[in-house]
PDB file of N, CA, C and O in Angstrom:
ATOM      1  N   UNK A   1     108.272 112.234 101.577  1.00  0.00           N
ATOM      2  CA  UNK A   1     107.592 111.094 102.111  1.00  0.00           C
ATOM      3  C   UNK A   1     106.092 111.257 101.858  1.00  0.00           C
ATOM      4  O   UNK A   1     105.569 112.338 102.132  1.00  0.00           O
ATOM      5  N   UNK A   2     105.361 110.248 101.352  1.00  0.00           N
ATOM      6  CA  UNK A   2     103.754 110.297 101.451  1.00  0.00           C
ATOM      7  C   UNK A   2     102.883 109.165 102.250  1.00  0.00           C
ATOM      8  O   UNK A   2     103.188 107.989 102.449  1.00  0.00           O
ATOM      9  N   UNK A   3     101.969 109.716 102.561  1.00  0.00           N
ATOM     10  CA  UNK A   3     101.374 108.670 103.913  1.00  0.00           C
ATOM     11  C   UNK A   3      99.575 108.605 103.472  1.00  0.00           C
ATOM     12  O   UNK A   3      98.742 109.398 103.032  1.00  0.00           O
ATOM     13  N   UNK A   4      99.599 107.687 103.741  1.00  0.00           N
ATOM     14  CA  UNK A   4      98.393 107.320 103.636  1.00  0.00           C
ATOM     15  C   UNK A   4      97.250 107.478 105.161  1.00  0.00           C
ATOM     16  O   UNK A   4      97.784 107.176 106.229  1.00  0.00           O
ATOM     17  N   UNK A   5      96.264 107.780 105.193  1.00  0.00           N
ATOM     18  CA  UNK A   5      96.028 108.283 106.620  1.00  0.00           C
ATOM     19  C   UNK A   5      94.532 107.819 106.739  1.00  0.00           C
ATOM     20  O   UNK A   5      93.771 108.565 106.122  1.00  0.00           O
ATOM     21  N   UNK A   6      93.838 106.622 107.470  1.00  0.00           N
ATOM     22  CA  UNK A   6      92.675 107.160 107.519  1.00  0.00           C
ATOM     23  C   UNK A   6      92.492 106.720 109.142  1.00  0.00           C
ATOM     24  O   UNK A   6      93.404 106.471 109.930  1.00  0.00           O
ATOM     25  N   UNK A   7      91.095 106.702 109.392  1.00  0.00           N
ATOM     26  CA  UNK A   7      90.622 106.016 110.901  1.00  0.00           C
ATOM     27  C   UNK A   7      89.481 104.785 110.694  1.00  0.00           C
ATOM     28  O   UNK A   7      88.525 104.541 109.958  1.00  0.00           O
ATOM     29  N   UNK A   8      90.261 104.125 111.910  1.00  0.00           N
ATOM     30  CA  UNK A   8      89.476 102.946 112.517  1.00  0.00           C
ATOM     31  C   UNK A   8      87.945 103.092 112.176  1.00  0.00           C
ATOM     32  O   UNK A   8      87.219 103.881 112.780  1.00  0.00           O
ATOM     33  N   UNK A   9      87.452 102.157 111.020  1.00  0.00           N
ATOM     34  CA  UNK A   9      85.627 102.301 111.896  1.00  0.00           C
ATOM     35  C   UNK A   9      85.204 101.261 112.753  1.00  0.00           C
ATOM     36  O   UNK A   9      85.742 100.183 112.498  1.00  0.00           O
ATOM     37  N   UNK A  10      84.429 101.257 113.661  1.00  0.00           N
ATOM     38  CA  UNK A  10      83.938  99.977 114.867  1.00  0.00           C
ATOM     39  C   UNK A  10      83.200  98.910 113.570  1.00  0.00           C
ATOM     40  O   UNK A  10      82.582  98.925 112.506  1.00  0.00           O
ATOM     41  N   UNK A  11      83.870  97.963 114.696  1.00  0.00           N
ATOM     42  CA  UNK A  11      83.678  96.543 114.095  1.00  0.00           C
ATOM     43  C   UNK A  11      84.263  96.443 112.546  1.00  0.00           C
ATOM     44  O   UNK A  11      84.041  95.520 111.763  1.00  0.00           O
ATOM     45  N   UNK A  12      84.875  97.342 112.361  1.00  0.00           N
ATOM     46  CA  UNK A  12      85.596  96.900 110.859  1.00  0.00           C
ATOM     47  C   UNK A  12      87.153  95.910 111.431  1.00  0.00           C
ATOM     48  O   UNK A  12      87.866  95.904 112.433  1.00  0.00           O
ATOM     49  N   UNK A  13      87.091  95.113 110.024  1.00  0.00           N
ATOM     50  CA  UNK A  13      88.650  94.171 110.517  1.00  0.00           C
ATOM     51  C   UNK A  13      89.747  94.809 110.309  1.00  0.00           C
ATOM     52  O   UNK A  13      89.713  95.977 109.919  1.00  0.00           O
ATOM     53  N   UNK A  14      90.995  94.107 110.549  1.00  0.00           N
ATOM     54  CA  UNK A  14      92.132  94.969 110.523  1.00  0.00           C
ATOM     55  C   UNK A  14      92.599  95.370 108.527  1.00  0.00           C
ATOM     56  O   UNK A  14      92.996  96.364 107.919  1.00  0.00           O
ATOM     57  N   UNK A  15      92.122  93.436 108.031  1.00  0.00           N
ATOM     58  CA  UNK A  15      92.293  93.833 106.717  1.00  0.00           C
ATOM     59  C   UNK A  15      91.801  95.078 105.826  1.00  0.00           C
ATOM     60  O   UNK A  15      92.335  95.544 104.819  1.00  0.00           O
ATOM     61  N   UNK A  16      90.930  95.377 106.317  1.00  0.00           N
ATOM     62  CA  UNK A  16      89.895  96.023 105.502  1.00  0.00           C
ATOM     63  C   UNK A  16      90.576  97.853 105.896  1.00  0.00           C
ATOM     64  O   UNK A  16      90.668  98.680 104.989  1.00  0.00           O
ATOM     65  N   UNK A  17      90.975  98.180 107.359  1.00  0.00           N
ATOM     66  CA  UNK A  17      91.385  99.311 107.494  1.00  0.00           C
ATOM     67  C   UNK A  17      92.902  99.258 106.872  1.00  0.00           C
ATOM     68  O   UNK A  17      93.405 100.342 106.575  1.00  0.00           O
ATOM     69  N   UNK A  18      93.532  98.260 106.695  1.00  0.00           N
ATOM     70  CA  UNK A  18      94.979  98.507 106.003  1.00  0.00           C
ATOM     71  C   UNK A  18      94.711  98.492 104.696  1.00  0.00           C
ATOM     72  O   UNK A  18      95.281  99.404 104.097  1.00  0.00           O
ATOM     73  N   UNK A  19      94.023  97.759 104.000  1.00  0.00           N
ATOM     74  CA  UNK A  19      93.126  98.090 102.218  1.00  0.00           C
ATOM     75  C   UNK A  19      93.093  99.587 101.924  1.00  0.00           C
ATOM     76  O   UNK A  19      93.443 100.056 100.841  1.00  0.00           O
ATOM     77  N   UNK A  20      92.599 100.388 103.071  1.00  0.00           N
ATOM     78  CA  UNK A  20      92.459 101.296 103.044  1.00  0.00           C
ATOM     79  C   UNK A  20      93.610 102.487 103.267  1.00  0.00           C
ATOM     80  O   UNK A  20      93.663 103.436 102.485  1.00  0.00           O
ATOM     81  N   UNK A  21      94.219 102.403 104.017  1.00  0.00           N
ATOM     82  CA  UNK A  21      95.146 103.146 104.276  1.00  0.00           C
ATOM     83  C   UNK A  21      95.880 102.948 102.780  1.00  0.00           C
ATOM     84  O   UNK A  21      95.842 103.840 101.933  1.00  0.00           O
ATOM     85  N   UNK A  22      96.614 101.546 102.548  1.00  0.00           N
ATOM     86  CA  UNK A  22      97.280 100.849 101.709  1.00  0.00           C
ATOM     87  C   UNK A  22      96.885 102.397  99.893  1.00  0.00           C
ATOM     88  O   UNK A  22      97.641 103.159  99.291  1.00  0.00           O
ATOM     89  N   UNK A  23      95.443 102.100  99.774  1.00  0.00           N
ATOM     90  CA  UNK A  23      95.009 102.731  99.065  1.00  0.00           C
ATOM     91  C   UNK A  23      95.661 104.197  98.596  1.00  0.00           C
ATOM     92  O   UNK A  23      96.026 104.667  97.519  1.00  0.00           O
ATOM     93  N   UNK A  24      95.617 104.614  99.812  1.00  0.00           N
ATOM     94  CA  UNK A  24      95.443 106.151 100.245  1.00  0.00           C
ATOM     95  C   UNK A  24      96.654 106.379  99.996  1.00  0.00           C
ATOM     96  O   UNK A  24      96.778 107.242  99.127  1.00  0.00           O
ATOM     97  N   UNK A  25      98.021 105.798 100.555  1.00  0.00           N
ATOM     98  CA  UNK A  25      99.524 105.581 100.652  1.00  0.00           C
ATOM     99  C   UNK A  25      99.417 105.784  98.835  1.00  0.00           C
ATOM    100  O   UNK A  25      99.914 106.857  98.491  1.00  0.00           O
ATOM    101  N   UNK A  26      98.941 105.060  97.825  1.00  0.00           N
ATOM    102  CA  UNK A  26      99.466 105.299  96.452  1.00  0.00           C
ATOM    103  C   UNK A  26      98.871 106.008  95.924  1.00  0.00           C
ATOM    104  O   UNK A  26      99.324 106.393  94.847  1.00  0.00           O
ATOM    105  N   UNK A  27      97.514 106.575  96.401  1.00  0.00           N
ATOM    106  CA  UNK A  27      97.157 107.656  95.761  1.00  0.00           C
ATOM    107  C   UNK A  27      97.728 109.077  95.939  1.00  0.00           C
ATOM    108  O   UNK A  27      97.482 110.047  95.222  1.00  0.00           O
ATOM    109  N   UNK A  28      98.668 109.025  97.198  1.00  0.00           N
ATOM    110  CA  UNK A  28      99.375 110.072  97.539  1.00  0.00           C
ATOM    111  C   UNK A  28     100.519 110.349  96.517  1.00  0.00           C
ATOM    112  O   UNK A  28     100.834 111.240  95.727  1.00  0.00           O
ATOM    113  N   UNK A  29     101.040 108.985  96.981  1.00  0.00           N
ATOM    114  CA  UNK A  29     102.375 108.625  95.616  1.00  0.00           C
ATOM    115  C   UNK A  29     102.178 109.207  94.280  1.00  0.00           C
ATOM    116  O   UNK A  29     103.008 109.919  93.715  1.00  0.00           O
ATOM    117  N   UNK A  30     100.712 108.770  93.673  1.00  0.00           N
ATOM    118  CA  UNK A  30     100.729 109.357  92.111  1.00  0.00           C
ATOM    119  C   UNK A  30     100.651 110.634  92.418  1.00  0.00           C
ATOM    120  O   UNK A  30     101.247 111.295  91.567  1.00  0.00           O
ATOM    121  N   UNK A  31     100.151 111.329  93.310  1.00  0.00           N
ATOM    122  CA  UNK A  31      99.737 112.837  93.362  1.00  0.00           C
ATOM    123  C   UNK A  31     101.246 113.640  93.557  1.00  0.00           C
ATOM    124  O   UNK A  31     101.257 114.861  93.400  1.00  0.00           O
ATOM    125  N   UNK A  32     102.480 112.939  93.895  1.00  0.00           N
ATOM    126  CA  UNK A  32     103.436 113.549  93.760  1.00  0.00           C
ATOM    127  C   UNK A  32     103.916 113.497  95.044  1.00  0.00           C
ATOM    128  O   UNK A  32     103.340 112.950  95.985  1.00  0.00           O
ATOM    129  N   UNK A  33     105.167 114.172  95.091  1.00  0.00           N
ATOM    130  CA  UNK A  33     106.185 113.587  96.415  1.00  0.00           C
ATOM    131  C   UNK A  33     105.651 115.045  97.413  1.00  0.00           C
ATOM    132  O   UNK A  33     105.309 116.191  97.119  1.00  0.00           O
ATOM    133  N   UNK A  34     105.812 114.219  98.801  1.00  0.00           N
ATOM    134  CA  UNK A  34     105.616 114.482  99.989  1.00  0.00           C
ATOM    135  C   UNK A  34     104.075 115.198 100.042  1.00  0.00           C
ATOM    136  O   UNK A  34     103.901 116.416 100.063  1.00  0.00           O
ATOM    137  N   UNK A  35     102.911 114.097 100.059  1.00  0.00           N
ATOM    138  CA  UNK A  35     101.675 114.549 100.131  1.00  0.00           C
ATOM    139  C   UNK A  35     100.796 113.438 101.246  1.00  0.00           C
ATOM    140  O   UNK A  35     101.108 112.261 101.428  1.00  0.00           O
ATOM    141  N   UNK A  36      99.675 114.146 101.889  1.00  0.00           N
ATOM    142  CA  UNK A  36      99.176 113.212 102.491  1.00  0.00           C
ATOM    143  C   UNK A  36      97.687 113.455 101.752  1.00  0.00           C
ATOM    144  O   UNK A  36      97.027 114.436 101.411  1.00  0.00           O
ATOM    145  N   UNK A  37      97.488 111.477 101.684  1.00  0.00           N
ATOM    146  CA  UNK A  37      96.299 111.826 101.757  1.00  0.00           C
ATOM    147  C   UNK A  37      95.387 110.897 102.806  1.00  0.00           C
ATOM    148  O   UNK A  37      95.738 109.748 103.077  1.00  0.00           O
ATOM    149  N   UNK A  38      93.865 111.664 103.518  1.00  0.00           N
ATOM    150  CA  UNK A  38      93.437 111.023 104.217  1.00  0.00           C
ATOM    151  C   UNK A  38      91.996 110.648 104.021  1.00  0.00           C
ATOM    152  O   UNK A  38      91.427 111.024 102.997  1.00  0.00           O
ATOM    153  N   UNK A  39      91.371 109.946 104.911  1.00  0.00           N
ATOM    154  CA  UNK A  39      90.105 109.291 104.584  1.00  0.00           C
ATOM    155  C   UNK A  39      89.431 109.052 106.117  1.00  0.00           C
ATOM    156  O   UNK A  39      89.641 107.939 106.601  1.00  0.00           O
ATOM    157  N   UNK A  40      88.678 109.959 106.879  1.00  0.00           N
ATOM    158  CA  UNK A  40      87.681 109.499 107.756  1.00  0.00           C
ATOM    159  C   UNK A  40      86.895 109.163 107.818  1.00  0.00           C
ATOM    160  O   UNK A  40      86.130 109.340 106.870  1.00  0.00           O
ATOM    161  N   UNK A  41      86.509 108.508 108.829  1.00  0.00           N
ATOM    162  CA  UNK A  41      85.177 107.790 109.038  1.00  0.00           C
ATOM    163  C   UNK A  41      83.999 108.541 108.845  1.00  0.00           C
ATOM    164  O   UNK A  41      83.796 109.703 109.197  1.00  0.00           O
ATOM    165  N   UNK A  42      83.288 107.818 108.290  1.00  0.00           N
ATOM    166  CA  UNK A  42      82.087 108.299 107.824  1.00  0.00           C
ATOM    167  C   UNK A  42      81.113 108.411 108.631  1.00  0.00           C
ATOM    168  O   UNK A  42      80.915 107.737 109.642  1.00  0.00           O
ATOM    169  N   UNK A  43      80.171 109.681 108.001  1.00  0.00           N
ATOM    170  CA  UNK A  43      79.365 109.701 109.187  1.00  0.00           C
ATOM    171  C   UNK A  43      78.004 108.526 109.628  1.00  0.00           C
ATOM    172  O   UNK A  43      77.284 107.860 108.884  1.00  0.00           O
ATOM    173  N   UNK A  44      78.032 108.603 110.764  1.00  0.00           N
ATOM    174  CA  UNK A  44      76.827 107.407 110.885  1.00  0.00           C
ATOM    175  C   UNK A  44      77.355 106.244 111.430  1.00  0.00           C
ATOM    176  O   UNK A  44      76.611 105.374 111.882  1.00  0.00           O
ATOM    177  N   UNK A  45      78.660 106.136 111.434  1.00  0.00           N
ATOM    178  CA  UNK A  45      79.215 104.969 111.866  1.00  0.00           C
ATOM    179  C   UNK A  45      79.806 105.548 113.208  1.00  0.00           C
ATOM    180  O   UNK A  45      80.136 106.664 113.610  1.00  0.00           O
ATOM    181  N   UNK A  46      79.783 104.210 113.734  1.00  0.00           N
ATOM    182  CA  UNK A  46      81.322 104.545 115.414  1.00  0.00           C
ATOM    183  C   UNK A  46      82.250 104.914 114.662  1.00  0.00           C
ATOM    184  O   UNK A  46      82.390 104.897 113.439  1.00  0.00           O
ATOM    185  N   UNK A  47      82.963 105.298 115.618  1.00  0.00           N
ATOM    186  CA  UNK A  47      84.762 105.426 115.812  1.00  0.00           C
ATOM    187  C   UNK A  47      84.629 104.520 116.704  1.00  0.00           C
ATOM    188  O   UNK A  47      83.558 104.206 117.223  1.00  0.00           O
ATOM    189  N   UNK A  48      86.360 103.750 117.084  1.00  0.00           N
ATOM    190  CA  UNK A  48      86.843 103.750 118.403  1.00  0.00           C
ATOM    191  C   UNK A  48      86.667 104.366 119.184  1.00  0.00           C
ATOM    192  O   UNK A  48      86.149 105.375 118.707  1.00  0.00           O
ATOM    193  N   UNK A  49      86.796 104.497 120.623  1.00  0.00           N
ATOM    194  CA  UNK A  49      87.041 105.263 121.498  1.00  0.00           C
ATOM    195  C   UNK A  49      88.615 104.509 122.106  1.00  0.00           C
ATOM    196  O   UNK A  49      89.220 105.020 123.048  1.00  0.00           O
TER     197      UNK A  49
END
């Protein structure tokens, strides 16, 4: 199984964090079976709480 993984940034929309995940999900895929890859929030920005 491969998963795509990242986090919420504040005030970002929902489209834009599933673009992202979405992303991440096939870059795992080409990298080969059962891999994760992830992507956090950057610094300088919120998180959720």
């Amino acid at each position: 199984m491969s998963v795509g993984f990242t986090e919420y940034i504040f005030g970002e929309n929902m489209e834009g964090l599933i673009e992202r995940a979405d992303g991440l999900l096939y870059k795992a895929k080409q990298e080969g079976r059962n891999r994760i890859c992830a992507s956090l929030a950057q610094l300088g920005l919120k998180k959720a709480r």
